[in-house]
Every structure is written in C-alpha cells, then in structure tokens.
C-alpha positions in Angstrom: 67.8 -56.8 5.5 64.9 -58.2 7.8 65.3 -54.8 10.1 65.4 -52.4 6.9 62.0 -54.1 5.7 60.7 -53.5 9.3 61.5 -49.5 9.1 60.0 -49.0 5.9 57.2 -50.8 6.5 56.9 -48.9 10.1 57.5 -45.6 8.0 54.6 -46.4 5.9 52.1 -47.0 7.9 53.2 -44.0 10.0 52.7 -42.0 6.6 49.2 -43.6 6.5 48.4 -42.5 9.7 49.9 -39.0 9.0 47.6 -38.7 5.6 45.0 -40.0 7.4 45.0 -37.4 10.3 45.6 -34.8 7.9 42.4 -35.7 5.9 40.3 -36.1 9.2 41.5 -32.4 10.1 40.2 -31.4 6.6 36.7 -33.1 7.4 36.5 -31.2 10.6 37.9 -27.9 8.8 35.5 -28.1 6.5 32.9 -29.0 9.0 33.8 -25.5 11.5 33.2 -24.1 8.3 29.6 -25.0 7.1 28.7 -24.5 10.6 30.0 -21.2 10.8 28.2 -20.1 8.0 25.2 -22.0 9.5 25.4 -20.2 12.3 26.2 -16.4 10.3 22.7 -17.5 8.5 20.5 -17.9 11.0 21.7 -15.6 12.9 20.9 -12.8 10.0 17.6 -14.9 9.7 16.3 -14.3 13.8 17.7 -10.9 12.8 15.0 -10.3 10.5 12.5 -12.3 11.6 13.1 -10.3 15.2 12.8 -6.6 13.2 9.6 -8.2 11.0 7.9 -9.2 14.6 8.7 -5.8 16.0 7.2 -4.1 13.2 3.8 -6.1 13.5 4.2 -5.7 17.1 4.4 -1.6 16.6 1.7 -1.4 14.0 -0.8 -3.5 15.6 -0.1 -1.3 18.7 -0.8 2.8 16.1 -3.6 0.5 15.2 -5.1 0.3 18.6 -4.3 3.8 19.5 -5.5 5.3 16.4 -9.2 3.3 16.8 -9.0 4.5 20.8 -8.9 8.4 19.5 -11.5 7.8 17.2 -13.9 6.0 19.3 -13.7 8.8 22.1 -15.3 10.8 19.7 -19.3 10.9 18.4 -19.6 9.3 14.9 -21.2 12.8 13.9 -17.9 15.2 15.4 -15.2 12.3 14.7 -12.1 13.8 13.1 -11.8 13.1 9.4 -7.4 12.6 10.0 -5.2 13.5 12.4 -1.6 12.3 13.6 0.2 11.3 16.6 3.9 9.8 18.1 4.8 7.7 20.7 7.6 5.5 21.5 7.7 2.2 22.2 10.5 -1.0 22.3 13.4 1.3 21.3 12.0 2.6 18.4 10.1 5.9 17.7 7.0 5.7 15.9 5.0 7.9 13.9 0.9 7.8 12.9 -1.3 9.5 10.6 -4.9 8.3 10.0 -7.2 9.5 7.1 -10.9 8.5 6.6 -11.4 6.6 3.2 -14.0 9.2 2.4 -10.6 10.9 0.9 -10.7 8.9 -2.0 -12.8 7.8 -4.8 -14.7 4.5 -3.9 -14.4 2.5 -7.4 -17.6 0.9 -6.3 -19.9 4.1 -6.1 -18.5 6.9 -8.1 -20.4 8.4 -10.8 -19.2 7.8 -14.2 -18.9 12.0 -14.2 -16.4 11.8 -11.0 -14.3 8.6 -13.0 -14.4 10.9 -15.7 -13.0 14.1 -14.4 -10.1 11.8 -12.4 -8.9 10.5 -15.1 -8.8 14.0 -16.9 -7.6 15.4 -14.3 -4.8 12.5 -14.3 -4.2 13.3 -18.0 -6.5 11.6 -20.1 -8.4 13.0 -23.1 -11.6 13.9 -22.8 -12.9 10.5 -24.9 -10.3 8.4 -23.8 -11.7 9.2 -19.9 -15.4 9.0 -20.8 -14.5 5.4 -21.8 -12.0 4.4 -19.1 -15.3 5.5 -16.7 -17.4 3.3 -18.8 -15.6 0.2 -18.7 -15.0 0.7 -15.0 -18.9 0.8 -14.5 -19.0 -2.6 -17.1 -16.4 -4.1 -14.7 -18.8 -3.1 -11.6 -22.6 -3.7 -13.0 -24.1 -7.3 -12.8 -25.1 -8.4 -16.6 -29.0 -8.1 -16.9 -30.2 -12.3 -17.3 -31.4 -13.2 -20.6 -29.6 -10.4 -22.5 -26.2 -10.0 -24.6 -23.4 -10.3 -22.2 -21.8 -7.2 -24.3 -18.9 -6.0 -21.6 -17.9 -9.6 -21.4 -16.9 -10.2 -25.0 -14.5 -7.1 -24.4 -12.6 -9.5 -22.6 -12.5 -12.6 -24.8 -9.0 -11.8 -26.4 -7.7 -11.1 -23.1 -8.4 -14.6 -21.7 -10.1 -13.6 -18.7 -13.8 -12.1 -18.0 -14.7 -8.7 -16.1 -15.7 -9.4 -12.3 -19.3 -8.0 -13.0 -19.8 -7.3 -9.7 -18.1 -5.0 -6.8 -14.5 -4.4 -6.6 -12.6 -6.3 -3.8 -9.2 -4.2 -4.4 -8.3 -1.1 -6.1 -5.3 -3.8 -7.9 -8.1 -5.2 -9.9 -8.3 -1.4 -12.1 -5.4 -2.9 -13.9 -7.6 -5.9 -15.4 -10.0 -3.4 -16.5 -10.0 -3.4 -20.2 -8.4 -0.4 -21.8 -7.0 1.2 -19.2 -3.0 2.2 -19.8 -0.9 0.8 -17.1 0.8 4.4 -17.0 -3.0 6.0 -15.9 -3.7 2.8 -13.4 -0.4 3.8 -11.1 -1.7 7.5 -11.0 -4.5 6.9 -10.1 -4.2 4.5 -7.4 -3.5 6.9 -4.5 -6.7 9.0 -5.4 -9.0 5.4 -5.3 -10.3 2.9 -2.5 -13.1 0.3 -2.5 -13.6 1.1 1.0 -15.2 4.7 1.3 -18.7 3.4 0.8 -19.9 6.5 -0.5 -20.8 8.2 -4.4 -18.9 11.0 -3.1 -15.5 12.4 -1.4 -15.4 14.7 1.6 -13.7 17.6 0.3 -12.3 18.7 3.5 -9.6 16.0 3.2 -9.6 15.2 -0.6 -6.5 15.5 -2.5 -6.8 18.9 -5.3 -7.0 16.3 -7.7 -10.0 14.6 -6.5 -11.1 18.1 -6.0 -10.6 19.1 -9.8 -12.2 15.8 -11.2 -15.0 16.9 -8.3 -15.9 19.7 -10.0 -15.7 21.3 -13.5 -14.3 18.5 -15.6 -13.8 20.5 -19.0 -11.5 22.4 -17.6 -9.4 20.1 -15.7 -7.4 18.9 -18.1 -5.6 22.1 -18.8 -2.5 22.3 -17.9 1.1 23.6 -19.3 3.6 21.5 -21.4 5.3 20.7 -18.9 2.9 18.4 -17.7 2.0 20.5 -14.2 -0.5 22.6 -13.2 0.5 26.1 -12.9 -1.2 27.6 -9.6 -3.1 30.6 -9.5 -2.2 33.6 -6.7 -5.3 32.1 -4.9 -4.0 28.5 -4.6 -6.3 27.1 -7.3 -4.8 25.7 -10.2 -5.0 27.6 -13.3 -7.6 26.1 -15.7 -9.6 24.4 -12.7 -12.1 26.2 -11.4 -12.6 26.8 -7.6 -15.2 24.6 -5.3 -18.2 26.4 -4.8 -19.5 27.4 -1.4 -22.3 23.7 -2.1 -19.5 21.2 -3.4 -17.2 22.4 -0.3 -19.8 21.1 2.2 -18.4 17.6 3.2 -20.9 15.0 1.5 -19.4 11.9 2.5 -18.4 10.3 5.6 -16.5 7.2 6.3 -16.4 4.5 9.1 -12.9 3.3 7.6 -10.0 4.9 8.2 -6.3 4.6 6.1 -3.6 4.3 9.1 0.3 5.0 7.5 2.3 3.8 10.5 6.3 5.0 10.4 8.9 3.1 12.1 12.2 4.5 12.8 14.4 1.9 14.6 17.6 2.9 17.2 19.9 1.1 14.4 18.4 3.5 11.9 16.3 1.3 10.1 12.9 3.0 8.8 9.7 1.0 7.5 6.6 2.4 6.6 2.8 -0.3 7.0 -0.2 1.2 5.7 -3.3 -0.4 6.7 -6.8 0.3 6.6 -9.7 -0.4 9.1 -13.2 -0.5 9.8 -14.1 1.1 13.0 -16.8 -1.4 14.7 -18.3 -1.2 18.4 -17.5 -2.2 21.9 -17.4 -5.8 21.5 -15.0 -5.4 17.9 -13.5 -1.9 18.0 -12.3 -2.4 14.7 -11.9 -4.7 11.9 -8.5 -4.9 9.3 -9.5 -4.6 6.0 -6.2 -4.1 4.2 -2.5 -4.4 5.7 1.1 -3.5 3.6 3.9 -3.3 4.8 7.0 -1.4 3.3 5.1 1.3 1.4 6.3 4.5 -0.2 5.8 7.4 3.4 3.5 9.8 1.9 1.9 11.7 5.4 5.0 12.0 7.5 4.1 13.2 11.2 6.2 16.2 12.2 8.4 16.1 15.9 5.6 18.6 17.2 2.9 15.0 17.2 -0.1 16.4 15.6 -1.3 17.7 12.5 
C-alpha cells in the first residue's frame, strides 16, 4: 500500500506543477497580449503625432515663403493675394494668401456696411439695423457716470457685452440677438484684423460688395434663396459698384494664409492662419492659427492665381 500512496501523492503534485505551468503560461499570454496592444497604440500614437509635426513643420515653412514674396515688394505695389506650390518632405503643398482688407473688420465698420451684410446675408431690413447696433454696443466703451443701457441687454443672459474691441470674430455669437444661423454666414465675410472702416473691393467677396453698396436693394433675391445673376455678372436686385466705390479704400498689413497639405499616403489637411507682416528684425507676427479647416481657395497645378 505504502508504494500506491507514494504514486498518488507523486501524481499530485505533478498535477500541481502541470496547473501551475499552465496558469504561468496564461499570465505571460495575457501579458504578449497587453503588450501587443501597447505597442499597436503607440505606434498609431507616433503615427499621428509624426503627421501633426509634419504639418506644423509645412505650414510654418508657406508661412515664411508667403511673408518672403510679400516683403520683396513696396508696401504701396504689394499684391493684395496671390498663390503658389512647392514641395517639400514627401508631400505636395499648396498656398493662397489674401490681405484681411477682404473682409469686414468688426472693429471699424460702419453701422451702414454691418447693415447691408447682414441684408445681404438674409436679414430684414429691421432685424439688420439692429444686429449692426448691438454689434456697435458690443464695441463702444460705456460713457462714465451714465446708464450702462447695452449692458442690461445682457443681464438675462448671465454674462456682460465686452465694451470694448473685439479680440475674435467667435465673440459675434455672444452678441445679443444675433441668430446662430446669421453668425455662421457671416463669419467668412468678417475679421478683427483688417484695421480699416472699409474693404478693398478688388479682393472682396460680391457679398461684401453688395452690403458695400446699395443696401435696399440687396436683399432681393428669388425664393429659392439665391441670387439670380444678371448677363453682366451682377446679381439681379444689387446694383453695380460705381467707378468711386471700386477704387480700393483699404489696405491691410495682415494677410489670411490657407495652407493645403496633400501627403504621399493620400492624406489632405487644410491650416489657415493669419499674420501681421512686421520689418527686418520680425518679418512677421502670427495672429491666428487653425488647423483642419474647411479648403475654400484651392491653388490650381499651374502655381499661381
């Protein structure tokens, strides 16, 4: 009996040992595995971080190429836009540039140009003579010692009005009033960077052009909601720039740079940032930078525009 009890004890502990191997090769299963995916993660993670650092890498670089044309050229000839390509770290890389004075500074415009955008945008006549005047309340410093009237606009909201200069276009959605429909159209027409009371026609959108101009009749348009376009090229119901409001009246030392990137792997991003041309010592200065924005200039093969 004594050598039975010896061989079952013997075939236990070998099961022991067995279970026990088994469950170490579990662990270490396990353990390939969380590493694997460790490795699968941060792999995809330098992948990213690698494109992102390329991207910076190839804006910063339309950036310096963009304020080297526009330095070789006198502040009083320098082209309002233009566009080039060039290639660079296996990618191919298109630029357009366009000075602010395309857009409506929220800063400076006249309550009559604020007006005749928003009509133009598709706003009653009212409803856009108010829209300017709370973006003017928004803008103005209160006068001390009097009623601060604009600010008690606010008081259900929760918040005040900035009373002072806008410091980013987003900030037209805080004014009081104003649809959040009307605020997305019109944020490709505005800028707090132009500087100027005016827009230089030359490079204006025919919106800007429109609200420019004769503001009754800007808001005419068909059901449809688009303007219908004359055999000229002027939109029905808008009349067309005279000889005076076509002379440029506004020039701008920052410039709006829409950088596209098209990767070998096919990837595409779109940056658009905007500078402020300096001197010598500071050729320029970035004043706004986004990345992964909607292409809206695309730069033909040919390189120029």
């Amino acid at each position: 009996m004594a050598p039975m009890g010896k061989i079952r004890r013997s075939a236990a502990r070998r099961g022991f040992v067995i279970v026990a191997v088994l469950w170490i090769l579990a662990a270490l299963s396990s353990l390939a595995i969380v590493f694997s995916a460790y490795l699968s993660v941060s792999a995809r993670a330098l992948a990213v971080n690698d494109t992102a650092l390329r991207t910076e890498a190839l804006v910063s670089a339309s950036l310096e190429l963009a304020a080297y044309q526009l330095a070789l050229s006198d502040e009083k000839v320098r082209p309002a836009h233009g566009a080039f390509q060039f290639r660079l770290d296996e990618a191919s890389v298109g630029v357009t540039f366009t000075s602010e004075a395309a857009r409506v500074d929220l800063n400076y415009a006249s309550k009559d140009m604020l007006t005749g955008l928003f009509i133009v945008l598709g706003a009653g006549k009212d409803a856009a003579v108010e829209y300017a005047d709370r973006i003017i309340g928004w803008r103005t410093r209160p006068v001390p010692g009097s009623a601060n009237v604009e600010a008690a606009r606010y008081n259900a909201l929760g918040y005040s009005p900035r009373q002072a200069l806008f410091t980013h276009v987003n900030e037209l959605a805080l004014v009081v009033g104003l649809p959040a429909a009307l605020v997305d159209r019109a944020l490709p027409f505005v800028t707090v960077f132009n500087g100027s009371p005016d827009v230089d026609p030359a490079i204006a959108a025919p919106e800007i052009i429109a609200a420019r101009g004769d503001d009754k009749s800007a808001n005419q348009r068909d059901m449809s909601g688009d303007r219908s376009v004359s055999p000229n090229g002027t939109a029905l119901g808008l009349q067309a720039p005279s000889a005076q409001s076509a002379v440029s009246t506004a020039k701008s030392s920052c410039y709006r740079i829409e950088t596209a990137i098209r990767f070998r792997n096919g990837r595409r991003t779109t940056s658009e940032v905007v500078i402020a041309l300096g001197d010598k010592v500071e050729p320029y200065r970035v004043l706004s930078w986004h990345d992964d924005v909607e292409q809206r200039h695309p730069v033909s093969p040919g390189g120029s525009s």
